[in-house]
C-alpha positions, 0 to 999 in steps of 0.5 A, a space after each residue: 870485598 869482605 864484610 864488615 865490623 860494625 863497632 859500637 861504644 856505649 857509655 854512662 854511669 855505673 847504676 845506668 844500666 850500660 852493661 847490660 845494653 852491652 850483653 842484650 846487643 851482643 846477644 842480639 848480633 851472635 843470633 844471627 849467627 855474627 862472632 861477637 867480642 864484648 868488652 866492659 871498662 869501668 871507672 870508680 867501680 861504685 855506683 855513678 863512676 864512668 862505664 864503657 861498653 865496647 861491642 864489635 860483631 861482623 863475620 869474624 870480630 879478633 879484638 873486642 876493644 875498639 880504637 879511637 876513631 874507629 867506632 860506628 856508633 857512640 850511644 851515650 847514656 848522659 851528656 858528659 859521657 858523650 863527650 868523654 867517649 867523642 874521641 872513639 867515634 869516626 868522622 861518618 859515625 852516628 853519636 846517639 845521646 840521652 838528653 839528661 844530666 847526672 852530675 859526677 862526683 867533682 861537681 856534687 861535692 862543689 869542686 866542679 860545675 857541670 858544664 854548659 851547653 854540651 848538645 851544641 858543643 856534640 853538635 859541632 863535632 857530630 855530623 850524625 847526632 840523634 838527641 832522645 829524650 830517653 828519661 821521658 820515655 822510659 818513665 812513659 814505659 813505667 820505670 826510670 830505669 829503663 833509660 837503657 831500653 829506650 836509647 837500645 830500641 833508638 840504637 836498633 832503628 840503625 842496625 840490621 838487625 830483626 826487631 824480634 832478635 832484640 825482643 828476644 835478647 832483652 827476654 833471655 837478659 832480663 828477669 820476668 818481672 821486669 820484661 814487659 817495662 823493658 820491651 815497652 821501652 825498647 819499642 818507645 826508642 826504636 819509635 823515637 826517630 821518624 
């Protein structure tokens, strides 16, 4: 038996920090020693647009881009995101969602509303849906902008990967200045599920 790819989406809205994840993840997996392949799809390319970030690492990865059905973890950054990115996610996979709204540009400017109910909604179509509250935890760290820390630390909890692999990548990914929030929030996420 041949080991595995593991395929992971993780999407939000351009400002979010999504990007970002992405390299950190990927970073995390290549110390192991993984072949890892990273592909960044963005929408409208100003802040607030779609952002989706496909990460595969395993053995021997050929294609960074991941085919709908196939993804073993959906890690979306909003709620609406969540839905838009559903379709990528297998049967058995695990869809880990940040429990926040940011209305996209139809509903700002009155042309849509932002729909209703969309946790019950991901919940019908989910068997393995793990909801945080990552806006909370973050501000918990000391930045708002931390969201992508905490729903990575929720992330790792379900990857075989060291917790001072991620400790590391976060430390080679981002600035000094902002490595103490962005570790504290990593550490709230990966504590988030018991």
């Amino acid at each position: 038996m041949h080991e595995q790819v593991t395929s992971i989406i993780i999407t939000g809205v351009g400002g979010q920090g999504t990007v970002l994840a992405g390299r950190i993840l990927s970073r995390a997996a290549a110390s192991l020693g993984q072949d890892v392949k990273v592909a960044d799809l963005h929408g409208m390319a100003q802040r607030g647009g779609s952002v989706i970030t496909h990460v595969r690492f395993g053995p021997k990865v050929y294609s960074p881009v991941i085919a709908q059905g196939t993804a073993d973890y959906l890690v979306a950054f909003e709620k609406l995101e969540a839905c838009r990115c559903l379709p990528f996610l297998k049967r058995e996979g695990v869809l880990i969602v940040n429990d926040q709204e940011i209305p996209p540009l139809p509903v700002l400017t009155g042309a849509a509303s932002y729909p209703k109910e969309l946790l019950e909604i991901l919940n019908t179509h989910v068997n393995n849906l793990v909801i945080v509250n990552a806006l909370k935890k973050a501000k918990e760290a000391g930045s708002v902008k931390a969201v992508n820390m905490v729903l990575l630390g929720t992330l790792a909890r379900h990857l075989s990967i060291p917790q001072e692999c991620w400790e590391e990548a976060i430390r080679t990914s981002v600035k000094p200045e902002f490595q103490e929030v962005n570790l504290k929030a990593f550490v709230l996420g990966w504590e988030a599920e018991s």
